[in-house]
C-alpha positions in Angstrom: -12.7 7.9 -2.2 -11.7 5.0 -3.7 -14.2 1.8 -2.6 -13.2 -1.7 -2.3 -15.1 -5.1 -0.2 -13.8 -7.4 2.2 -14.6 -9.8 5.0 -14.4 -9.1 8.4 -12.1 -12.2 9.8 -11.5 -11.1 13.5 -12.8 -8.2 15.9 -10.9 -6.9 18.4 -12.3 -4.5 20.9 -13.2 -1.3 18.5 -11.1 -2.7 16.1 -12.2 -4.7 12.8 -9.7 -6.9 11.1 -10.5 -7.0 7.2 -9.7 -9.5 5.0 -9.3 -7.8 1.6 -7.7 -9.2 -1.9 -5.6 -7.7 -4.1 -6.7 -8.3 -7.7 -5.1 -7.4 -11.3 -7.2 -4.9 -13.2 -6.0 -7.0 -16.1 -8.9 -9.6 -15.6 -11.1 -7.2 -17.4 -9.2 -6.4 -19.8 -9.8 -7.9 -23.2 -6.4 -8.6 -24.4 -4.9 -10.0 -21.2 -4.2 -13.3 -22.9 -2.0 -11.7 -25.1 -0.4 -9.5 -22.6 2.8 -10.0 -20.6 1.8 -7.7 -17.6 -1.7 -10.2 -18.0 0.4 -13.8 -18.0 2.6 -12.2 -15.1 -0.7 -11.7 -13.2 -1.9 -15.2 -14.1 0.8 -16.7 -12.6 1.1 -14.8 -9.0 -2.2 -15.0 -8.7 -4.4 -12.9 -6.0 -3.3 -12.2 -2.8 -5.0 -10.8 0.4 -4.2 -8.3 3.0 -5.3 -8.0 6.8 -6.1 -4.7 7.9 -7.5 -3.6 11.1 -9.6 -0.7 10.9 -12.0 0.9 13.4 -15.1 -0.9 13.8 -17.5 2.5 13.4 -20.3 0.6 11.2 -21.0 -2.4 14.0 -19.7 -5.2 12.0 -19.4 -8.4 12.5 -17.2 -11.7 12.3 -18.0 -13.0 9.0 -19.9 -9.1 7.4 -19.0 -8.3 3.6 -18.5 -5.2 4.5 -17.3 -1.7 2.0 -13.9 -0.3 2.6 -13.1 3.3 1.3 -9.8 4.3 1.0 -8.9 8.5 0.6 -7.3 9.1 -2.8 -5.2 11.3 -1.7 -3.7 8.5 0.3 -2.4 6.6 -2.9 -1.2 9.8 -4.4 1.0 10.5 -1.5 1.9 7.2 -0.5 2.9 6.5 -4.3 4.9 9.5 -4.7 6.8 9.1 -1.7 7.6 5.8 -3.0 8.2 5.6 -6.6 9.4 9.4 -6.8 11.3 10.3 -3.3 14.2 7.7 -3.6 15.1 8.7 -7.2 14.7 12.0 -6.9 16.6 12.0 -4.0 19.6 9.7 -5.5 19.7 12.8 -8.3 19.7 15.5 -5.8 22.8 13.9 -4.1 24.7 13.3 -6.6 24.6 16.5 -8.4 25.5 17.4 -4.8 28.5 15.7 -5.1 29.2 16.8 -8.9 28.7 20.4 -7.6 30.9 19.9 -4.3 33.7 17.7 -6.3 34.0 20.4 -9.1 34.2 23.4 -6.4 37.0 22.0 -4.9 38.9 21.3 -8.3 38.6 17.8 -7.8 36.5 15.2 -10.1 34.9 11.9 -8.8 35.9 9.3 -9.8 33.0 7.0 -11.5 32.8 4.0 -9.1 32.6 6.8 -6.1 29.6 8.1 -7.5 28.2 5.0 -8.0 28.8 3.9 -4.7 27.1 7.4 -3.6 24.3 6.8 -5.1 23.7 3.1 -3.7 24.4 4.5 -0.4 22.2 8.0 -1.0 19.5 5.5 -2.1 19.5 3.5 0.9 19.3 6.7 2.6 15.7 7.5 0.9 14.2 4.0 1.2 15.3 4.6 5.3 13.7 8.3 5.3 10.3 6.7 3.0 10.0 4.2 6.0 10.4 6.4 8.9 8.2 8.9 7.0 5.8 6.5 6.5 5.7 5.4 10.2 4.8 8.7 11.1 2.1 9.0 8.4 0.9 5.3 9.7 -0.6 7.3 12.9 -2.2 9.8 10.9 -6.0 9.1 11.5 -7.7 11.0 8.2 -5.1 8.4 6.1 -6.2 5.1 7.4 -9.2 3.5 5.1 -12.5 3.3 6.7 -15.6 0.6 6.6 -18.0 2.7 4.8 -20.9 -0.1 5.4 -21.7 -3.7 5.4 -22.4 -4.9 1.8 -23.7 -8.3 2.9 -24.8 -9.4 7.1 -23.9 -13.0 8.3 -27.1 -14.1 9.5 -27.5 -16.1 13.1 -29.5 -19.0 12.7 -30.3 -20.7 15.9 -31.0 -24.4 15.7 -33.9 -25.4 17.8 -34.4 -29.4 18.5 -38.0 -30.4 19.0 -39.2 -33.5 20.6 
């Protein structure tokens, strides 16, 4: 399980909204001055996500609290969408090739260019509807693990 903190910004019911931020791994690395992926990083800076997750540790508004995220999560989600579409866009054109040549007939090149746009517009739809499905799948969604850090009430008391 892959662990990460955040800040608890918002409850909702049993639901925790987490505030978590996105950071370049290339801020400990020692030649990111030097580095285009580094500058590139420098320049879009950090940015932060809200997630709501189930509320299962008792946190609160304001709790540092640990977020674990299942690795097989990023494998999958990663595949599906850095290695679907292309492989996908392959598959169908070959298709075509195969069809095209069965039937005597060659493509011509801008059809098959126009094919694949269109075949890889069709694997960006299937990825989303694909991952719709997958966004209701319980054992996929990252889970508060515990709370790194409590927000301490501090009642003010006047005396006369």
């Amino acid at each position: 399980m892959i662990k990460e903190q955040g800040l608890v910004v918002e409850l909702s019911g049993s639901m925790a909204m987490v505030q978590t931020v996105s950071k370049a791994s290339c801020n400990s690395c020692k030649v990111n001055s030097s580095c285009g992926t580094g500058i590139i990083s420098k320049a879009f800076g950090e940015r932060s996500f809200i997630t709501p997750m189930t509320n299962n540790i008792k946190a609160k508004i304001g709790d540092q609290v640990e977020v674990g995220i299942p690795e097989d999560l990023i494998v999958k989600t990663s595949l599906l969408v850095y290695l679907f579409p292309i492989i996908f866009m392959l598959v169908m054109l070959l298709l075509l090739q195969f069809i095209s040549a069965q039937v005597n007939y060659l493509l011509a090149e801008p059809f098959l260019i126009l094919a694949a746009i269109i075949s890889l517009g069709l694997s960006f739809y299937l990825v989303r509807k694909f991952g719709e499905k997958m966004n209701k799948n319980k054992p996929l969604e990252p889970v508060l693990l515990r709370t790194v850090k409590r927000v301490i009430d501090v009642k003010h008391i006047d005396t006369p």
